[in-house]
N, C-alpha and C positions, 0 to 999 in steps of 0.2 A: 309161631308160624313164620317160616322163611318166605321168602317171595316167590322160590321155585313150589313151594304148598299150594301159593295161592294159584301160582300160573296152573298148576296140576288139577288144581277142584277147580276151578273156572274151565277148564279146556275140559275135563270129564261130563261138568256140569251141562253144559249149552252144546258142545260134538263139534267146538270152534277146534281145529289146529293149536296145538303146544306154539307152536313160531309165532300164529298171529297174536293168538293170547297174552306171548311175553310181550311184543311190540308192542302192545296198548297198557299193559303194566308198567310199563318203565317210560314212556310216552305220561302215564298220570303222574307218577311217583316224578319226574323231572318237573312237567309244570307245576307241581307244587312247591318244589323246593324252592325255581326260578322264583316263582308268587312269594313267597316269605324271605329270600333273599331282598329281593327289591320293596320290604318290607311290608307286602300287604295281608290282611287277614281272611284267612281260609277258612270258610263256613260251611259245612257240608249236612245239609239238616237232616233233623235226627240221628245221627251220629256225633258232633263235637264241632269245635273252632280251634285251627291251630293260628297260632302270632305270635310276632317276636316278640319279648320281651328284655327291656335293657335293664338289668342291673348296676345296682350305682358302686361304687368304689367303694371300696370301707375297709378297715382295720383290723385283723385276725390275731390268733395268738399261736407261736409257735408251741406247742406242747410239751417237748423234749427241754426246751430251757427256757419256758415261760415268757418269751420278749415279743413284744408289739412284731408284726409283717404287715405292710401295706395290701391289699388283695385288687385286683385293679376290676375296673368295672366291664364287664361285660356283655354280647347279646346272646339270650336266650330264646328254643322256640318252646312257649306251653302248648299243654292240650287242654282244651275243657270238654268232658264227654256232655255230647246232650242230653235230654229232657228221657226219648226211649230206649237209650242206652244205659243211662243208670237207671231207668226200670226194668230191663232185663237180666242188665246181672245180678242185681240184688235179688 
């Protein structure tokens, strides 16, 4: 599902305006990012927690001619879905 999906079934849904409906999608969709950029954890109940997460540096293997690659460490966001989420789709 694209975002203009969601603007579409949100604005068919409620008989909000396409215009306003994207403004307040993309208004969520940036505070969230802002919020995890500045590294804080986004908890949205019953649906999931998004965080960053740092991985650490570590040591790879090249495949093609088997020799050690340094992999450098860097920041990931996970999701965790929550508690009614993974009872719904299962």
């Amino acid at each position: 599902m694209t975002k203009k999906e969601i603007v579409l079934k949100i604005s068919e849904e409620t008989g909000i305006k396409q215009v306003v409906v994207k403004q307040v999608v993309h208004k969520v969709f940036d505070s969230l990012l802002d919020s995890l950029i500045k590294g804080n954890k986004i908890e949205i109940r019953n649906f999931g927690v998004f965080k960053v997460k740092i991985r650490r540096k570590r040591i790879g293997r090249n495949p093609r001619i088997n020799q050690p690659i340094p992999i450098p460490g860097r920041k990931v966001v996970v999701f965790k879905p929550g508690l009614e989420m993974k009872n719904k789709i299962k």
